[in-house]
N, CA, C and O of each residue as an XYZ file, in Angstrom:
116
protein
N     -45.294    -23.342      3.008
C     -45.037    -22.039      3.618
C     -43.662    -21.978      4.256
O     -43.015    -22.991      4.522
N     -43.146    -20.429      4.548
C     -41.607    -20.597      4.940
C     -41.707    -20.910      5.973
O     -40.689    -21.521      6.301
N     -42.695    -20.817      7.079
C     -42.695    -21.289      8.765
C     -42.577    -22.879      8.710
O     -41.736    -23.260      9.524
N     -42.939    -23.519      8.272
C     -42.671    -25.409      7.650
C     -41.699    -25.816      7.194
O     -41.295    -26.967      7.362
N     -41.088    -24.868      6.468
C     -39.689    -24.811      5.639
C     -38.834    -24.587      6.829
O     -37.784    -25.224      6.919
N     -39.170    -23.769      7.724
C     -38.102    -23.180      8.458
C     -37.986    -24.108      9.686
O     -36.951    -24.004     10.345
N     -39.087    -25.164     10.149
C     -39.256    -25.790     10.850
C     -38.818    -27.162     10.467
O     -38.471    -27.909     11.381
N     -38.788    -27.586      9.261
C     -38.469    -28.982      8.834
C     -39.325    -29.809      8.577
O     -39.164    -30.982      8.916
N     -40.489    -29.370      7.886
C     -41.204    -30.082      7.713
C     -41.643    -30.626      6.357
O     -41.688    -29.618      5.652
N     -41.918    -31.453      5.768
C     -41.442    -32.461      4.534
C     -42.900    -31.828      3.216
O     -42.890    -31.840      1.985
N     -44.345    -31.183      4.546
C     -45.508    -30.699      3.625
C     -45.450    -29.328      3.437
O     -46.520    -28.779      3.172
N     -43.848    -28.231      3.555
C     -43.666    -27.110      3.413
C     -44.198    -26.689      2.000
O     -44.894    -25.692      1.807
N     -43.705    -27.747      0.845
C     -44.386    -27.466     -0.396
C     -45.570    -27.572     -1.203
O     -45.850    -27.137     -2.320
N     -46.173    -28.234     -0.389
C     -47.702    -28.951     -1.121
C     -48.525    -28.853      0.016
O     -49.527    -29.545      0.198
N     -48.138    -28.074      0.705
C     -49.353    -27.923      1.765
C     -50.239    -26.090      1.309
O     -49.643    -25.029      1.122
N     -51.416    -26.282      1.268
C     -51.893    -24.828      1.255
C     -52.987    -24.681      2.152
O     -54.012    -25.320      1.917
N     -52.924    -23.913      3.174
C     -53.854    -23.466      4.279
C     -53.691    -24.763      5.394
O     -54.603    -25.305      6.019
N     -52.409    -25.040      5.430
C     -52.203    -25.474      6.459
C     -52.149    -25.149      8.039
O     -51.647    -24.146      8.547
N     -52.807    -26.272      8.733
C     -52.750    -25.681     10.260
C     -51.501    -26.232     11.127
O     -51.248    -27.436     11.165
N     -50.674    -25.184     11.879
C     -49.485    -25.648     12.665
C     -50.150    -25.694     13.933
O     -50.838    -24.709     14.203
N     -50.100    -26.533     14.690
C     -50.880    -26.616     16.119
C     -51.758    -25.714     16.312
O     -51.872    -24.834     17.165
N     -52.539    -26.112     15.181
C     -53.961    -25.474     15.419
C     -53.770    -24.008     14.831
O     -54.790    -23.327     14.732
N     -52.608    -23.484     14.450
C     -53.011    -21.830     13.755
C     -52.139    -21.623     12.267
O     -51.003    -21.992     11.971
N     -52.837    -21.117     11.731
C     -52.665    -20.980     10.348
C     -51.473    -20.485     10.017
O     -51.239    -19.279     10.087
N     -50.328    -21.645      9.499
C     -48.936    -21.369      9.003
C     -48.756    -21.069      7.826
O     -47.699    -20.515      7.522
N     -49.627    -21.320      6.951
C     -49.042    -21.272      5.280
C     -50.367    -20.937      4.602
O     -51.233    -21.811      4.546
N     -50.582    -19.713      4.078
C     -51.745    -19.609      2.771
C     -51.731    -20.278      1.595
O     -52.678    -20.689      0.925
N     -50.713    -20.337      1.432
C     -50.275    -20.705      0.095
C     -49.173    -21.194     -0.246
O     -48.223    -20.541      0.185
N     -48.875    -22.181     -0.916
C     -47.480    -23.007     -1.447
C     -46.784    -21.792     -2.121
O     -45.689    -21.932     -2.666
């Protein structure tokens, strides 16, 4: 997701329904 991307984080691309401190950053790759 772009909030992971935008943050620096390395599971921006292969992450789907990821949680960012506990609230939902990314639906979908």
């Amino acid at each position: 997701g772009t909030t992971n991307f935008a943050h620096g984080y390395p599971s921006f691309a292969v992450s789907v329904g990821v949680l960012f401190r506990g609230r939902p950053a990314a639906a979908a790759v």
